[in-house]
C-alpha positions as CSV (number, residue, x, y, z in Angstrom):
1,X,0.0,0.0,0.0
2,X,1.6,2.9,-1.1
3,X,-0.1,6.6,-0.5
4,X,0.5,9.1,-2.8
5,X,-2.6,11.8,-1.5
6,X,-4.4,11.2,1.7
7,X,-7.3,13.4,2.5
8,X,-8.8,13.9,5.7
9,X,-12.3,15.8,6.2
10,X,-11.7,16.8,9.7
11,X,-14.7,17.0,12.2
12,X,-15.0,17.4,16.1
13,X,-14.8,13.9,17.1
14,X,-14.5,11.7,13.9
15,X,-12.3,12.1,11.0
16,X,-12.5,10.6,7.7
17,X,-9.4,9.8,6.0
18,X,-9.1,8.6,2.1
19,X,-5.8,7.8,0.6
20,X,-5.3,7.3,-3.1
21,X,-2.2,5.8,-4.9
22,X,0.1,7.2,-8.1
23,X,-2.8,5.9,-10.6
24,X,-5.6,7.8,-8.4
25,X,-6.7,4.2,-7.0
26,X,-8.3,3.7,-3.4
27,X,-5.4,2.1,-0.9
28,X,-6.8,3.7,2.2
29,X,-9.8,4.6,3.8
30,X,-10.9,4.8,7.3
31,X,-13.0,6.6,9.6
32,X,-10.7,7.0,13.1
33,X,-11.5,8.9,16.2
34,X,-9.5,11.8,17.4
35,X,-7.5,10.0,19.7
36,X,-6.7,7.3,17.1
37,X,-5.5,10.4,14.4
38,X,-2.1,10.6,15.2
39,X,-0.7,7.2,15.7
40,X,-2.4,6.4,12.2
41,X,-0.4,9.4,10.4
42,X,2.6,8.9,11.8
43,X,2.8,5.3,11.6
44,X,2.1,5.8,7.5
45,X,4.8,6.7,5.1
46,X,5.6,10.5,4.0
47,X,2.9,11.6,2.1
48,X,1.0,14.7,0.8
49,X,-1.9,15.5,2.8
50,X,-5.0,17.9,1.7
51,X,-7.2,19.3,4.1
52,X,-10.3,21.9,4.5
53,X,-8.8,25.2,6.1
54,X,-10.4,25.5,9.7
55,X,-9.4,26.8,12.8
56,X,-8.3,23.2,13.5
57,X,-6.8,22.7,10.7
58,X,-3.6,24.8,11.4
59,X,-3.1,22.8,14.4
60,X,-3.6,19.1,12.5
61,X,-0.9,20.6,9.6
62,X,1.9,21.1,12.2
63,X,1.3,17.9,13.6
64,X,1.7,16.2,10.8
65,X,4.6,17.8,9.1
66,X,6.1,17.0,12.7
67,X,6.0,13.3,11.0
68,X,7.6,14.0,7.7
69,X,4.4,14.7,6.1
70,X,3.8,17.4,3.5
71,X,0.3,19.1,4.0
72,X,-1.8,21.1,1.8
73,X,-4.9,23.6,3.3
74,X,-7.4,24.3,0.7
75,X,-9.8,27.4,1.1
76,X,-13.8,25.8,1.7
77,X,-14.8,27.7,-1.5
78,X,-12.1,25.3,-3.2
79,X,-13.6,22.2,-1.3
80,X,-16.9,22.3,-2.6
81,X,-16.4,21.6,-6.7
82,X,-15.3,18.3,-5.7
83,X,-18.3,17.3,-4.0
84,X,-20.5,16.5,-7.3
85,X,-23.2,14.2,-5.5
86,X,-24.2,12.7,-1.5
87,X,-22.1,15.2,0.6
88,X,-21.0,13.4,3.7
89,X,-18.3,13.4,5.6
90,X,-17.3,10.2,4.1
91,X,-17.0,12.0,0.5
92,X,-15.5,15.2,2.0
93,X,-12.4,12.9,2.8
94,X,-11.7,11.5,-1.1
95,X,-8.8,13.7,-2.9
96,X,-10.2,13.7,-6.6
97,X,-7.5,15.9,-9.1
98,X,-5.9,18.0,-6.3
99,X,-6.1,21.5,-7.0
100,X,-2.4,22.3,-5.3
């Protein structure tokens, strides 16, 4: 399993996280709790990682650069294109053609 993207929809108690290889293909996906978050991302190999911009969100990014990991914040008004159809937090995770 090798990650090329992994996006994470970040919520209050539950994240979503969807990783996606070279080709675009589903490796990873997995809802985790917030106390689970960080032991996933820094067990898994350096990645890019995409992310809503929040208030949170700042504090996620620094924590997982602090593993080798590069992350991207995208503005909400960016996030919403690439939810065509059912939006759930589930689909709010799922990196499609990254902007960045």
């Amino acid at each position: 399993m090798t990650i090329k993207i992994l996006g994470i929809d970040i919520a209050k108690r539950v994240f979503q996280l969807h990783g996606v290889d070279f080709q675009g293909k589903t490796v990873f996906k997995k809802r985790v709790g917030r106390e689970q978050l960080v032991s996933i991302i820094a067990n898994l190999p350096s990645c890019l990682i995409g992310m809503e911009s929040c208030g949170r969100s700042h504090y996620w990014a620094r924590q997982f650069k602090h593993y080798g990991h590069e992350v991207k914040l995208m503005s909400p008004q960016y996030v919403k294109p690439y939810i065509k159809t059912n939006k759930n937090d589930a689909n709010d995770g799922v990196p499609r053609r990254p902007p960045f």
